[in-house]
N, C-alpha and C positions, 0 to 999 in steps of 0.2 A: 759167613758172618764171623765176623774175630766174638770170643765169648766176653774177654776182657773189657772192649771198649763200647760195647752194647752200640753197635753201630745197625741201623736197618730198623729204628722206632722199637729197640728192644732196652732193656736196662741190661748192663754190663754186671760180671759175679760180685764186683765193690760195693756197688748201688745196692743189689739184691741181697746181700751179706749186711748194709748196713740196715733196711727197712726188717729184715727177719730179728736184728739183734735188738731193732726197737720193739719187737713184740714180745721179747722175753719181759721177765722179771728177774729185779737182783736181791738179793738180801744182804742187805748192812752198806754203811758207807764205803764210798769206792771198789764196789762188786764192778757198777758196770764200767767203769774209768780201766779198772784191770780190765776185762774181758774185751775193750777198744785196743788196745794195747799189744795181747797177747795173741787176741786172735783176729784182728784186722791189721797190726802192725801200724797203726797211728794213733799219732797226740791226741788226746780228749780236743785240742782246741778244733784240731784240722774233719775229725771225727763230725761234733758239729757243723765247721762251714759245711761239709759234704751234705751232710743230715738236711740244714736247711734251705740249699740250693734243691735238694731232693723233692722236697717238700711243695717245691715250684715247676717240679714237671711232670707232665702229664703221664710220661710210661709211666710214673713212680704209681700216678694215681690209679692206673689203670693194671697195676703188679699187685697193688695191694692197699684197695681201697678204704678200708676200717682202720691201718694202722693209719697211712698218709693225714685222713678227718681227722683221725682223734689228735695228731700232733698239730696239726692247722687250727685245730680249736684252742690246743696248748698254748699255741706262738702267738691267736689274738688275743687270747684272754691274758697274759705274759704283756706285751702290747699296749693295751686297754688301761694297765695297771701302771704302766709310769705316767 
């Protein structure tokens, strides 16, 4: 199994690297926009599309169930609101 491209119903170290960075905390504006940046080496934009395609797949759900819910409840209620 390549570790890279999470092939074999696994999530790849990008995917797993992005679900761990959403369990953190940041302090103060643009903490977490630097730490996408610096230490996944992508744009806040590109950061999100990943984040939210993530969000839609089952390894994700099934790597790490408590973060995947709480931003699925984010993205409806986000949603709900326009």
């Amino acid at each position: 199994m390549d570790e890279d491209t999470g092939e074999q119903g696994r999530l790849g170290r990008r995917e797993r690297d992005i679900l761990a960075l959403e369990g953190r905390s940041f302090s103060g504006p643009g903490a977490k926009e630097r730490a996408v940046r610096e230490e996944l080496g992508l744009a806040p934009v590109r950061y999100f599309q990943l984040l939210n395609a993530l969000l839609d797949d089952p390894r994700a759900l099934a790597h790490d169930p408590v973060t995947v819910n709480r931003l699925r409840r984010v993205r409806e209620r986000r949603r709900a609101e326009r």
